[in-house]
C-alpha positions, 0 to 999 in steps of 0.5 A, a space after each residue: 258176711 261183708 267185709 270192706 277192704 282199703 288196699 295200700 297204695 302199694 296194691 292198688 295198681 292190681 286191686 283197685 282202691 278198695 273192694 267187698 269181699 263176701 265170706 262165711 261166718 266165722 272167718 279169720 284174718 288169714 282166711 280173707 288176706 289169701 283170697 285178697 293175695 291170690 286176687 293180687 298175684 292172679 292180676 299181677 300175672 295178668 299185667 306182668 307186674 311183680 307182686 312181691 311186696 303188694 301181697 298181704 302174706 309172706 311165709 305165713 306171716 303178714 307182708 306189710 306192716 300194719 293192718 287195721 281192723 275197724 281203726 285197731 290192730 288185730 289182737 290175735 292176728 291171722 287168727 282174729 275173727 272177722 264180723 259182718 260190716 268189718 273195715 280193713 285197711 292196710 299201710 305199707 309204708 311205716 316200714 318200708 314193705 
């Protein structure tokens, strides 16, 4: 399945503005946000760029403070499902992440 991601501008400067990222059926949030974090850190090291506060996670919880399924806010979180066609966004800035 394809699930589009909106990055913050937080980490768009390591991810780009938004990207398509393939996944099995079935996946959850928290599945998705460590691929998009390793993306984050891999391209950070790459441009020696401090990726403290643009990764998605942070002790197993998420880093930023919100995060937007299709508009909405995950019920469950990192174990929310995720289905072909999803749209994630993330906004950093409501709490200063």
């Amino acid at each position: 399945m394809k699930i589009t991601v909106h990055y913050d501008f937080t980490q768009q400067e390591l991810a780009g503005e938004m990207d398509v990222v393939e996944l099995p059926e079935g996946a959850r949030l928290g599945e998705l946000l460590r691929i998009i974090d390793t993306k984050i850190v891999n391209a950070g090291n790459d441009k020696s760029i401090d990726t403290t506060y643009k990764t998605t996670l942070v002790g197993g919880g998420l880093n930023g403070c919100v995060v937007f399924i299709n508009g909405a806010a995950p019920g469950k979180l990192l174990e929310q499902e995720l289905h072909d066609g999803d749209d994630i966004e993330f906004v950093y800035g409501f709490c200063g992440g």
